[in-house]
N, CA and C of each residue as an Amber inpcrd file, in Angstrom:
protein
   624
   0.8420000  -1.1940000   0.0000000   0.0000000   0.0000000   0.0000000
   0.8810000   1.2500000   0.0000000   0.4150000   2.0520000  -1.2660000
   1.5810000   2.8590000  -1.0860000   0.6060000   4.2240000  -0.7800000
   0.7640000   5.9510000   0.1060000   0.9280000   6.7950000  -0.0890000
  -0.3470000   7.5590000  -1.5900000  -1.5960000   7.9900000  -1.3090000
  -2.1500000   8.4210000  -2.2880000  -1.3570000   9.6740000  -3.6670000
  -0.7230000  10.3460000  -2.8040000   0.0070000  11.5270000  -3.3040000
   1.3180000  11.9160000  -2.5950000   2.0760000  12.3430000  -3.1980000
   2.8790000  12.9080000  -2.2460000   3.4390000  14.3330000  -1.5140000
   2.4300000  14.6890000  -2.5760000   2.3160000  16.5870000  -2.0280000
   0.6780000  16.9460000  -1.3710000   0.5210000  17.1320000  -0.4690000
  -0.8910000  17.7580000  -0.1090000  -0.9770000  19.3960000  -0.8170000
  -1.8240000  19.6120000  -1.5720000  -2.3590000  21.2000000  -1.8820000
  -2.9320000  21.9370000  -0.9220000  -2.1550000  23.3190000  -1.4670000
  -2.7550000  24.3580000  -0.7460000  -3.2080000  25.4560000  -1.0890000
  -4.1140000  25.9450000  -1.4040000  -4.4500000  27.1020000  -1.6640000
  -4.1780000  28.0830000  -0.9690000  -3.4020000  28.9560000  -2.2590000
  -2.6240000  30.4930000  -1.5430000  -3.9460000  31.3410000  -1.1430000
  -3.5120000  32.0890000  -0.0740000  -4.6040000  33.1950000   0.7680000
  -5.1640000  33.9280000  -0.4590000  -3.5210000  34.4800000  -0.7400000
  -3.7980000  35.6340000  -2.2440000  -3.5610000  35.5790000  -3.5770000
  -4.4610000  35.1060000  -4.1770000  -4.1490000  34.9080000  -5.4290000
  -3.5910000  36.0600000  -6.2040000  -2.7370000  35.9010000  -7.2580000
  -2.8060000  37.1440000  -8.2730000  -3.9190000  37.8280000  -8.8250000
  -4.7530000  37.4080000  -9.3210000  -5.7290000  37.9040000  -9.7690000
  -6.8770000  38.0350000  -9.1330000  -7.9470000  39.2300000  -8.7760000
  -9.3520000  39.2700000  -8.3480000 -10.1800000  39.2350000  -9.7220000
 -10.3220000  38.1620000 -10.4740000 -11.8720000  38.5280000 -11.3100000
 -12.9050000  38.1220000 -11.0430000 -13.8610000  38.6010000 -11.7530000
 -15.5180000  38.9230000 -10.8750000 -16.4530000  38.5510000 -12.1380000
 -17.2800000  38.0490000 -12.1240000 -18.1900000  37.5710000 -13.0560000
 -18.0940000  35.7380000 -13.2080000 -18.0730000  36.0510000 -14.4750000
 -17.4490000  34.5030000 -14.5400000 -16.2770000  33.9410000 -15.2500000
 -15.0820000  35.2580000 -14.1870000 -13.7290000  34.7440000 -15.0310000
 -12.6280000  34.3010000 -13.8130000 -13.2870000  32.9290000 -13.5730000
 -12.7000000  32.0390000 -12.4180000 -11.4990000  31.4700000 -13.5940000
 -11.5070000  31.1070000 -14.8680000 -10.2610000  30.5240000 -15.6910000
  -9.4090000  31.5560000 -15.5050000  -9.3260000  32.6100000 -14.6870000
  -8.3190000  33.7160000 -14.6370000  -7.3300000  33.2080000 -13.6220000
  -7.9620000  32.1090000 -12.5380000  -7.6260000  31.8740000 -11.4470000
  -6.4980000  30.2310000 -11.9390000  -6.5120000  30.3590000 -13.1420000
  -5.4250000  28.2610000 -13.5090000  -4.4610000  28.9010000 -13.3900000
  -3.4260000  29.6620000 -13.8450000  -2.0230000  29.7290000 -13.2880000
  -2.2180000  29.7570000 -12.0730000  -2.5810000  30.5660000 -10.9900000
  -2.1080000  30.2420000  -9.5040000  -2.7210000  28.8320000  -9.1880000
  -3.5360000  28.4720000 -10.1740000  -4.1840000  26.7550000  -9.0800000
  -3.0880000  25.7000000  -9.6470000  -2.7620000  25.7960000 -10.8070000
  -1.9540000  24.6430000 -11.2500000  -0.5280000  24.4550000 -10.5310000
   0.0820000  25.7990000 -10.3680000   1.2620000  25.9470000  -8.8440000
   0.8370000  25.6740000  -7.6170000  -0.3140000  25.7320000  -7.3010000
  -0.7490000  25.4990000  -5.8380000  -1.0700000  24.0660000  -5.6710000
  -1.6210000  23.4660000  -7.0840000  -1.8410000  21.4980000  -7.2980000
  -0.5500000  20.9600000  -7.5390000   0.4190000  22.0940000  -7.6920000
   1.5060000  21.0820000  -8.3700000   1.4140000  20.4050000  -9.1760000
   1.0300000  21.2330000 -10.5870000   0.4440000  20.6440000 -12.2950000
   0.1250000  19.4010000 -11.6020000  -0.9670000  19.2100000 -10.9340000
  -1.5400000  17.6930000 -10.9630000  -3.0690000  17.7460000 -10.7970000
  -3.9360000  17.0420000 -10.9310000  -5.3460000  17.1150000 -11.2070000
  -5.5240000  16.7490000  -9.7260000  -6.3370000  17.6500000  -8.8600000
  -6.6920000  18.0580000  -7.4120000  -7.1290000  16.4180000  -7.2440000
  -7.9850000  16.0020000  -7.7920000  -8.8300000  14.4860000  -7.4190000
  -8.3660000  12.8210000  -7.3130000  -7.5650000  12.8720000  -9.0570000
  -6.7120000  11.9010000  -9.2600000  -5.8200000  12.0380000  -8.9060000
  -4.8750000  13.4570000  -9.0500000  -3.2480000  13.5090000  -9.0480000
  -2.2810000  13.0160000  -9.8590000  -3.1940000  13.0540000 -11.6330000
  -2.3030000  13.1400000 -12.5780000  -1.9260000  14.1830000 -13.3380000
  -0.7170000  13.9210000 -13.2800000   0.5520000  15.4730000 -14.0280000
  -0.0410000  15.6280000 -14.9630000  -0.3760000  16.9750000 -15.2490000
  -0.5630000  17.2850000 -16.4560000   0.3890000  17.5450000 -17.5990000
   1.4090000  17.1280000 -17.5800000   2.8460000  17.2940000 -18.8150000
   2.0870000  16.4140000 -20.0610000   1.3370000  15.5320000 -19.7630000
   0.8700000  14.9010000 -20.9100000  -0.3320000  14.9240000 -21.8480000
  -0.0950000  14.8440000 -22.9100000  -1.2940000  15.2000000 -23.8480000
  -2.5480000  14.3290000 -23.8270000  -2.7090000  13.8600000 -22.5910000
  -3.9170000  13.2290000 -22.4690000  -5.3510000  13.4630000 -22.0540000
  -5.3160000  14.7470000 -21.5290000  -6.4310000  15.5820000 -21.3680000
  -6.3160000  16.6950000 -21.5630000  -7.2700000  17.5640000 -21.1920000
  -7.0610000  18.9550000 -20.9260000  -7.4770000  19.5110000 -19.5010000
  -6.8640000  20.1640000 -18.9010000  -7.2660000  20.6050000 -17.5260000
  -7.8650000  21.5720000 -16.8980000  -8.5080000  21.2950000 -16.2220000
  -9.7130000  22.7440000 -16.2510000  -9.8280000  23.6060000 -14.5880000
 -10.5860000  24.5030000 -14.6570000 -10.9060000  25.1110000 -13.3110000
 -12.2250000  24.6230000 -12.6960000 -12.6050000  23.6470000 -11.7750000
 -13.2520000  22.6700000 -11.4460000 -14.2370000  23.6020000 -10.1550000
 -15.0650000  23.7010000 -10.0520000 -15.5800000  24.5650000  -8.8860000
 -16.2070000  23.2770000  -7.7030000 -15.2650000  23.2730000  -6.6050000
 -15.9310000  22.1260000  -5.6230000 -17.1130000  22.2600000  -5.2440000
 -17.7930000  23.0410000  -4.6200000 -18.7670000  22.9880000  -4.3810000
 -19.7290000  23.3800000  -6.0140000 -20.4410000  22.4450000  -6.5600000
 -20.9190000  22.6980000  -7.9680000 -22.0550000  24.5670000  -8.2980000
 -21.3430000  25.0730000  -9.0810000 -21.5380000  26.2130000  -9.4170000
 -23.4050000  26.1820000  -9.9480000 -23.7630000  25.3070000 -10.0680000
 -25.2820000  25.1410000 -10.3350000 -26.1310000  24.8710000  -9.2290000
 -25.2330000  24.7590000  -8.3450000 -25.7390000  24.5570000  -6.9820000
 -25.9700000  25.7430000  -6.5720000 -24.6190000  26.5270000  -6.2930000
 -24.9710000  27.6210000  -4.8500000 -24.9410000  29.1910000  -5.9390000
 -25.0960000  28.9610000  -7.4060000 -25.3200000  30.3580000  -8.2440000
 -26.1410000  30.9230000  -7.6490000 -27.6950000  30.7670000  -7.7960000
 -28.9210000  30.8590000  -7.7310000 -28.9610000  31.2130000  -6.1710000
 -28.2680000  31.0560000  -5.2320000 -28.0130000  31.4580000  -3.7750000
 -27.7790000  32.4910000  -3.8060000 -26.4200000  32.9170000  -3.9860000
 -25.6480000  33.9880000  -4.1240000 -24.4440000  33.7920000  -3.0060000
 -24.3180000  32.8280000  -2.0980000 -23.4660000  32.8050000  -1.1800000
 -22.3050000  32.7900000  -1.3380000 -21.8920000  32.1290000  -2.7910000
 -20.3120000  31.7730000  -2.8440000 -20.2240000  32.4270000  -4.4250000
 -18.8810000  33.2100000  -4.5890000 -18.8860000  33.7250000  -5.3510000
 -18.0540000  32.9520000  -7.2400000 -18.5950000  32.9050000  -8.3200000
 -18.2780000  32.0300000  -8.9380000 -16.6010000  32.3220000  -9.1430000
 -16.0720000  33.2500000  -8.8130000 -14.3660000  33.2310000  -8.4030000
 -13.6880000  32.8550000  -7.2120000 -14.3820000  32.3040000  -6.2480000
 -14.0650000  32.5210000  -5.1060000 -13.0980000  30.9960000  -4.9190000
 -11.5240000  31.6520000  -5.1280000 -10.6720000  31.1230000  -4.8940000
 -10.3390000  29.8890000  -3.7780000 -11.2530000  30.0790000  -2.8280000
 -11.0790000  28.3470000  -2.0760000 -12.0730000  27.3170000  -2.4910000
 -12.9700000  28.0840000  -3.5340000 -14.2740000  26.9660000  -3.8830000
 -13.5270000  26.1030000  -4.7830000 -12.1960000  26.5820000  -5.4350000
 -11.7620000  26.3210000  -6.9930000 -10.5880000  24.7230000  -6.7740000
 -10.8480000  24.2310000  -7.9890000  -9.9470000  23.3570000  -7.8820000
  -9.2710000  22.8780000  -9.2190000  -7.7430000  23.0060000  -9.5320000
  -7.3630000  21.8960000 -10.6040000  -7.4710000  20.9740000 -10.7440000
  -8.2880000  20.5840000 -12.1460000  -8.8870000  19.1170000 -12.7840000
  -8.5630000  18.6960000 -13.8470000  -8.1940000  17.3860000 -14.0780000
  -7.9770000  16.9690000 -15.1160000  -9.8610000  17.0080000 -15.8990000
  -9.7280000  17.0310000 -17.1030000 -11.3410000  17.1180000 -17.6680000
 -12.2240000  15.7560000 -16.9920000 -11.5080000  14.5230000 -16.9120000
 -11.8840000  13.3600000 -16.8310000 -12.9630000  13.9110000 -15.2500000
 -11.8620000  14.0110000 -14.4790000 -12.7400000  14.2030000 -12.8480000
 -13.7500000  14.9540000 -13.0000000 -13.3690000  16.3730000 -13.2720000
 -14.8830000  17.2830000 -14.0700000 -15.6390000  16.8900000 -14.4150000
 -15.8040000  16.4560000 -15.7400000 -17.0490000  15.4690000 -15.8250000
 -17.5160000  14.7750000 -15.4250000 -16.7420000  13.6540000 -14.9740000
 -17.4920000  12.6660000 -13.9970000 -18.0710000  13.3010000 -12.6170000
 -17.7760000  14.6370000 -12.0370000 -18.1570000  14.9730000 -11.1360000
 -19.1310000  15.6970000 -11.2020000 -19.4300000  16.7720000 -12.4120000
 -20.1930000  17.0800000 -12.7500000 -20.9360000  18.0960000 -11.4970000
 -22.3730000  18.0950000 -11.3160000 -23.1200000  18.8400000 -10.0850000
 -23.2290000  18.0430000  -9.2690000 -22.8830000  17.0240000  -8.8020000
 -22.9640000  16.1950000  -7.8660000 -22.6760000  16.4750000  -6.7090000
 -23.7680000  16.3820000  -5.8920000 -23.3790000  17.1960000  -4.3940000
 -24.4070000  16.6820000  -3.0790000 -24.5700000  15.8820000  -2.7680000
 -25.2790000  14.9460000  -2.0360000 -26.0070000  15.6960000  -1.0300000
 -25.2530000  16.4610000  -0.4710000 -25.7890000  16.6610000   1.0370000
 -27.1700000  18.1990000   0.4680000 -26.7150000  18.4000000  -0.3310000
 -27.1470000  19.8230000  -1.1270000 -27.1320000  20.8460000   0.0240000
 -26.3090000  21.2630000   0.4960000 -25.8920000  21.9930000   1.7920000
 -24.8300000  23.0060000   1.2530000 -24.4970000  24.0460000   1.6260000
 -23.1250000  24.5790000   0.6430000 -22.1720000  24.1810000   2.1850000
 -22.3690000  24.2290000   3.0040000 -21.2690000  23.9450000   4.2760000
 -21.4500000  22.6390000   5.2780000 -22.2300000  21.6590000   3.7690000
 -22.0820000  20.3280000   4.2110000 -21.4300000  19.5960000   3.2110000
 -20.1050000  19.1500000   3.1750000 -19.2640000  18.4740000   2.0500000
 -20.1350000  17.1200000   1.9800000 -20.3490000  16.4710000   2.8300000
 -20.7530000  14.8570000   2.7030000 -21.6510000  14.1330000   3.9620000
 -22.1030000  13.2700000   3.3750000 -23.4100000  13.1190000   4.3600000
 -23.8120000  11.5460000   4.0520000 -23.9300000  10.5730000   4.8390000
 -24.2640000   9.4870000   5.0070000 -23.3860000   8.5490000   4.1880000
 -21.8450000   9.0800000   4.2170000 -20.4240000   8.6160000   3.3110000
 -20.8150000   8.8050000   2.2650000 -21.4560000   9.6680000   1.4950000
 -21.7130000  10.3800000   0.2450000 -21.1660000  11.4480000   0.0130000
 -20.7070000  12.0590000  -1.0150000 -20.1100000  13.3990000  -1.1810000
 -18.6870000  13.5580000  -1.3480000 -17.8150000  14.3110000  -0.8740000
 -16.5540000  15.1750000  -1.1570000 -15.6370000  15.4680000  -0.0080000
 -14.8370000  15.6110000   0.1020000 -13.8240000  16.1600000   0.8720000
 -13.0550000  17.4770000  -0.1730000 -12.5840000  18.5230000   0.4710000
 -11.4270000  19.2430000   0.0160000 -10.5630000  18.6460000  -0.5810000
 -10.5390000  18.7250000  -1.8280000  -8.8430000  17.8580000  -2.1930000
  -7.9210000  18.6420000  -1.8950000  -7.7310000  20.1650000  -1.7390000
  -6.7160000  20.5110000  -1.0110000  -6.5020000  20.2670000   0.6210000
  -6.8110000  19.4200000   1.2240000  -6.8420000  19.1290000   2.6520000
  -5.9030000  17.6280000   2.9200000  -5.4560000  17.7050000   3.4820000
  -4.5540000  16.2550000   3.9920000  -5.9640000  14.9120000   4.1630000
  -7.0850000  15.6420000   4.5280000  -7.9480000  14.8370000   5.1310000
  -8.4650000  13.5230000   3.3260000  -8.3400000  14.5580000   2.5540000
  -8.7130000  14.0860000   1.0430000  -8.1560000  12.8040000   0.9420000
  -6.5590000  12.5670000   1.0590000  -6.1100000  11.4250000   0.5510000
  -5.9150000  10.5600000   2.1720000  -6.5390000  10.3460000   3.1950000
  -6.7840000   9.4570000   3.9600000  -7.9040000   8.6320000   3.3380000
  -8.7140000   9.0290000   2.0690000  -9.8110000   8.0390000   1.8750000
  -9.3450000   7.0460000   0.6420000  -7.8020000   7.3730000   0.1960000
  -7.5040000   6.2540000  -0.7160000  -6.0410000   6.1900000  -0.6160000
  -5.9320000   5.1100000  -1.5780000  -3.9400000   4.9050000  -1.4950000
  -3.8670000   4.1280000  -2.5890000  -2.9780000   3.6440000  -2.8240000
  -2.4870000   3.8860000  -4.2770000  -1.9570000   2.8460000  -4.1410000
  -1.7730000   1.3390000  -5.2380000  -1.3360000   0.2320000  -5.3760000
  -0.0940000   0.1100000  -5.5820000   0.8220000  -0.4740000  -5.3710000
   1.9600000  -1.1320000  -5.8510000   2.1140000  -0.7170000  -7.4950000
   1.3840000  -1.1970000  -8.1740000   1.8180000  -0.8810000  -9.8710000
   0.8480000   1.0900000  -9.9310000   0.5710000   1.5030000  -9.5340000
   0.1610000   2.9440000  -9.3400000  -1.4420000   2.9150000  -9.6260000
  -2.5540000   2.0130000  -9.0530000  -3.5220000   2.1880000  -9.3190000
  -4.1200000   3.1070000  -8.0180000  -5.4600000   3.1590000  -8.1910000
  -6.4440000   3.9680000  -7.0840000  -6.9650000   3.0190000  -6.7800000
  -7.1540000   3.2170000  -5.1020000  -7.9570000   2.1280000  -4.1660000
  -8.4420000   2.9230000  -3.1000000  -9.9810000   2.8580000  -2.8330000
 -10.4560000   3.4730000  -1.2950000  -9.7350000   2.8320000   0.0100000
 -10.2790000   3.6210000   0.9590000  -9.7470000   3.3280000   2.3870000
 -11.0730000   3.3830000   2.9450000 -12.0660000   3.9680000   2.8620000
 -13.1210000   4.0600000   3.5200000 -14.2490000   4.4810000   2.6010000
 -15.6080000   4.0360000   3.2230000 -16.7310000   4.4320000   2.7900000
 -16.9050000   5.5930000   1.6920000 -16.6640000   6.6430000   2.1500000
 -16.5200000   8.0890000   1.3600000 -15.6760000   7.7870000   0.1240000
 -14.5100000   7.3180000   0.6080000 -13.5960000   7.0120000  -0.0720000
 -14.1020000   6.3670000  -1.6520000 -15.1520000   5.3780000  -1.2490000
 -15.4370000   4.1760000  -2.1110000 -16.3540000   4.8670000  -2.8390000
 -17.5780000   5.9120000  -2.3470000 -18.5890000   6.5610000  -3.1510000
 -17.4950000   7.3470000  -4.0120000 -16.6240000   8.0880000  -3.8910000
 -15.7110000   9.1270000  -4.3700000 -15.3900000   8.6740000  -6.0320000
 -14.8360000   7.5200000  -5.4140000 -14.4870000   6.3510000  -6.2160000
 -14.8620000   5.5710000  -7.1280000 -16.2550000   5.3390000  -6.9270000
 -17.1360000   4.8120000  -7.7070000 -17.8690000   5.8730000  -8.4690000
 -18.6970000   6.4470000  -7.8640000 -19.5050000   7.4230000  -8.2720000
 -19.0770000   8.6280000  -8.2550000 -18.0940000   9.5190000  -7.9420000
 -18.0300000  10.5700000  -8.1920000 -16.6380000  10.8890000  -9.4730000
 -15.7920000  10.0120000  -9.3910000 -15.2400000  10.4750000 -10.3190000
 -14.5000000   8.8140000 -11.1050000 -15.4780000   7.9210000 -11.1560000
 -15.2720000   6.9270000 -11.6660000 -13.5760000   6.4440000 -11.7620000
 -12.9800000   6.1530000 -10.7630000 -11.7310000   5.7170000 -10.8400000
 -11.2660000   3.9790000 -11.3690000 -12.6700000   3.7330000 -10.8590000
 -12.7560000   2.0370000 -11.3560000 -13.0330000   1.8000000 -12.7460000
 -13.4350000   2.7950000 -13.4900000 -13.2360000   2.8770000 -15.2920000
 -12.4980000   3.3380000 -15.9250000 -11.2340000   3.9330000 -15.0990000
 -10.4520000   4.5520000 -15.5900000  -8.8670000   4.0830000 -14.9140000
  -8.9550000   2.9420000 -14.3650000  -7.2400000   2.2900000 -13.2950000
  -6.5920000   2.2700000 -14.5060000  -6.7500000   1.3550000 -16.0720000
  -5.6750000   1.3410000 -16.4070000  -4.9290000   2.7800000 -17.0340000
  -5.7660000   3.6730000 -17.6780000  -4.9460000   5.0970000 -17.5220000
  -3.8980000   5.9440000 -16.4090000  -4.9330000   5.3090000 -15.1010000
  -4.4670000   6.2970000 -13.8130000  -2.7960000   5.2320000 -13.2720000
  -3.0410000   3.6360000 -13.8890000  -1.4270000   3.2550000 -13.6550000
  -0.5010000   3.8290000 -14.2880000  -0.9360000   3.8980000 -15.5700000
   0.2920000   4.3260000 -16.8230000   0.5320000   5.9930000 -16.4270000
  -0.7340000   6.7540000 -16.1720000  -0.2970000   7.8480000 -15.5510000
   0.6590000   8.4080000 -14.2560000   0.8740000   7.5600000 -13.4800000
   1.2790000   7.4150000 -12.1910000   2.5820000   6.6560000 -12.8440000
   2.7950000   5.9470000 -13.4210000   3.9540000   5.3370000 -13.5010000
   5.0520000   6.0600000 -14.3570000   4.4890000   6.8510000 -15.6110000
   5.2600000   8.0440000 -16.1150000   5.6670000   8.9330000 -15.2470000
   4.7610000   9.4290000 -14.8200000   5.4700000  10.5850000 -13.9190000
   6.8100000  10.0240000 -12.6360000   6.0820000   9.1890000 -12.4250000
   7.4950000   8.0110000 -11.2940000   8.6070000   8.3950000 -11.9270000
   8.9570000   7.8410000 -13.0480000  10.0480000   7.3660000 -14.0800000
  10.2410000   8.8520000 -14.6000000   9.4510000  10.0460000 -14.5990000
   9.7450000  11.4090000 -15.2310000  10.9780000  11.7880000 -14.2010000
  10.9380000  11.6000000 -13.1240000  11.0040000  12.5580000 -11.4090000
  12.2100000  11.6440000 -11.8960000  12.7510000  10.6460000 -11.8600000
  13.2950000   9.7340000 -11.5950000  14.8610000  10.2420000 -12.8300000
  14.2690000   9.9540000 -13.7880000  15.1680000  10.5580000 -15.2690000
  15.8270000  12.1480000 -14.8700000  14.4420000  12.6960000 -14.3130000
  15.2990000  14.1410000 -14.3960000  16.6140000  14.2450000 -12.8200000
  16.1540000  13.9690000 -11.9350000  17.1070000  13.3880000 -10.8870000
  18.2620000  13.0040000 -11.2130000  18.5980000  11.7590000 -11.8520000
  19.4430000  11.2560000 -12.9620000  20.5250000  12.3320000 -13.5710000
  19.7350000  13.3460000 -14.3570000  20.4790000  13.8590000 -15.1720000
  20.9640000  15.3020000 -14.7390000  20.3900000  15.4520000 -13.6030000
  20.8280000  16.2450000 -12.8120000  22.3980000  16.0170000 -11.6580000
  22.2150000  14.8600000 -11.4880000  23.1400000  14.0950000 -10.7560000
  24.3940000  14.1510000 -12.0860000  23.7600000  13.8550000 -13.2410000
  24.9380000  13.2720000 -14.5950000  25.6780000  14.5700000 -14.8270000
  25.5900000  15.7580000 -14.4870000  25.5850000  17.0800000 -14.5970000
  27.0660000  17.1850000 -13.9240000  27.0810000  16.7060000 -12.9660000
  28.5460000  16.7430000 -11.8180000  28.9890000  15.6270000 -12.2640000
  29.6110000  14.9660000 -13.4110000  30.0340000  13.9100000 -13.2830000
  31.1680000  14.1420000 -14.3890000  32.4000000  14.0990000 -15.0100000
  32.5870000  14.2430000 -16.2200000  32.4030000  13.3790000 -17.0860000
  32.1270000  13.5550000 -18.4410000  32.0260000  12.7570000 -19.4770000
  33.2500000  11.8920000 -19.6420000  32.6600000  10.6470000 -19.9320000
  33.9370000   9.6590000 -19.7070000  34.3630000   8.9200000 -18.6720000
  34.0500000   9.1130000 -17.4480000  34.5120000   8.8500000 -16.3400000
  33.2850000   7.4060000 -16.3610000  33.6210000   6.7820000 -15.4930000
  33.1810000   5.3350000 -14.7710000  31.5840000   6.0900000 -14.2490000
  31.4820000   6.4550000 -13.2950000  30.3850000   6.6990000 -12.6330000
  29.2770000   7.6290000 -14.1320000  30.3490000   8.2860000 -14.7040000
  29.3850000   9.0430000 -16.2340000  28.1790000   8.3530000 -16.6370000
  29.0830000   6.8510000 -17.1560000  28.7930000   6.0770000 -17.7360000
  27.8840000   5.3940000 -17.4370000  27.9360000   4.9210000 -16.1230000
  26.6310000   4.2000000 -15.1500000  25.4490000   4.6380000 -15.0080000
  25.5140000   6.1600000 -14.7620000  24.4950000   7.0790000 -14.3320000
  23.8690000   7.3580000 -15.9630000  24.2580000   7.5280000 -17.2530000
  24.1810000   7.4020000 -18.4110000  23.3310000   6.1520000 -18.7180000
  23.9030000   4.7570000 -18.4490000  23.3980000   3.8410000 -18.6770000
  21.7390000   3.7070000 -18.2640000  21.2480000   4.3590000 -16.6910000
  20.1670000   4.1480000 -15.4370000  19.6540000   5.5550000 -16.5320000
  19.7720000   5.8790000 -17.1430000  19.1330000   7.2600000 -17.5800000
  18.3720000   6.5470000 -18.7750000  19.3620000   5.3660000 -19.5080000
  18.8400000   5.0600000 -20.9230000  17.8620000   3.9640000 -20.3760000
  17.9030000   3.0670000 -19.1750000  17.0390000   2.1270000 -18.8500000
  15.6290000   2.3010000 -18.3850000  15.5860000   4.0740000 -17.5700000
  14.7360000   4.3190000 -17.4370000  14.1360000   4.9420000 -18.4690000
  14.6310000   5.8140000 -19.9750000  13.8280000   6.2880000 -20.3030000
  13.1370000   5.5350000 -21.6990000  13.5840000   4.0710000 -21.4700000
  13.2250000   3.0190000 -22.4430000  12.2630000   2.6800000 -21.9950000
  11.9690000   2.5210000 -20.4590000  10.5380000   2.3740000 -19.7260000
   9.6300000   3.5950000 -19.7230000  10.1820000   4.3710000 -20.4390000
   9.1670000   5.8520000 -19.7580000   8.5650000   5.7230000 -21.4820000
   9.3770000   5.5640000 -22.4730000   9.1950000   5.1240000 -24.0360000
   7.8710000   4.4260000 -23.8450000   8.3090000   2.8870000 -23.5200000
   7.0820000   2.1160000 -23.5170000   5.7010000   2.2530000 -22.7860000
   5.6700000   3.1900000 -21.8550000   4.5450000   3.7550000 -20.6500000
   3.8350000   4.5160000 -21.7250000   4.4610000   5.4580000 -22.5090000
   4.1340000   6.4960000 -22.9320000   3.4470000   6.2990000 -24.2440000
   4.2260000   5.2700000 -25.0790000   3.4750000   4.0640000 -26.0850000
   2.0970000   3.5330000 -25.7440000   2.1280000   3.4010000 -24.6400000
   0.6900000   2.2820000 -23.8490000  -0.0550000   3.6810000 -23.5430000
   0.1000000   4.7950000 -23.6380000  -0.4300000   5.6840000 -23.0060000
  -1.2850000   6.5070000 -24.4680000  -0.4700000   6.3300000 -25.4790000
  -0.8240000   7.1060000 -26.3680000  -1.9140000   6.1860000 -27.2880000
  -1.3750000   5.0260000 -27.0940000  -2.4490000   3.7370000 -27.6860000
  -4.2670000   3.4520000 -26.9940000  -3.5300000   3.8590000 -25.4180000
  -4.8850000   4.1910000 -24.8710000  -6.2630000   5.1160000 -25.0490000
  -5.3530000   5.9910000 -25.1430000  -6.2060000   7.4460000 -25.7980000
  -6.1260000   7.8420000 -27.1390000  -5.8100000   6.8850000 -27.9850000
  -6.0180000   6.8270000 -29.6080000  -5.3870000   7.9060000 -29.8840000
């Protein structure tokens, strides 16, 4: 059992930008630094051409418009999404409460909160697995992770092997060309990025 993520998000106090209406997409550069280019729900990098990533409003904007309570910019409602979670999440909001996230293990947690990834963890080969109840609705029904494992391995396993290569060649940087250790660290660079080749093959075959 490994660790859901390894960065918890945080949303900055102050964003750069105040816009007002409905120009919350004003707000993706500061969210994608604050997710750490990763999709708030799943926690796949966005470096790859496999989706597109959007400004995700947690509490659903068809919900609390018509209120007026929460404002459609309002920077802690907001979240980076890969499109996949978006959609599947859609207005879905169980408790229909704006300051009730979840209700009878139905509903949401903050994905910027530590509390988010206590409801899953992450397999050995990089799949998604609940930990609890919430966890499992999340999972099932809110952003379909069980129709989507073999993407979210190959996704999880690129980025492994990305972190991993660039480390590598950062290390290969202090080394001189030619030397014994060059060569080794050269070699672990070409082994991994023959695996990051074939991930990325399976990745592109996936999504046609």
């Amino acid at each position: 059992m490994l660790p859901f993520r390894e960065k918890t998000p945080k949303r900055r106090v102050n964003p750069t930008n105040s816009p007002t209406g409905n120009g919350w997409a004003t707000h993706k550069p500061d969210l994608r630094e604050d997710f750490y280019s990763k999709c708030g729900y799943c926690d796949s990098f966005d470096g790859y051409r496999h989706t597109y990533f959007e400004v995700d409003h947690f509490i659903p904007k068809d919900f609390f418009k018509d209120l007026g309570n929460i404002s459609l910019t309002e920077y802690r409602n907001l979240v980076y999404s890969c499109k996949f979670c978006n959609n599947s999440k859609r207005a879905k909001w169980p408790s229909q409460r704006e300051d009730i996230f979840h209700i009878n293990n139905e509903g949401f947690e903050d994905p910027a909160t530590e509390i988010y990834e206590t409801h899953f963890y992450r397999t050995q080969d990089g799949g998604i697995m609940w930990k609890t109840e919430l966890g499992k609705w999340m999972f099932r029904e809110a952003f379909k992770f069980d129709e989507r494992q073999e993407s979210i391995k190959v996704l999880w396993n690129l980025n492994k092997l990305r972190l991993i290569i660039e480390s590598l060649a950062l290390i290969l940087q202090n080394h001189s060309e030619g030397t014994a250790e060059y060569q080794i660290l050269k070699g672990k660079i070409g082994d991994y990025s023959y695996q990051y080749f074939l991930y990325h093959k399976e990745l592109i075959n996936y999504y046609g």
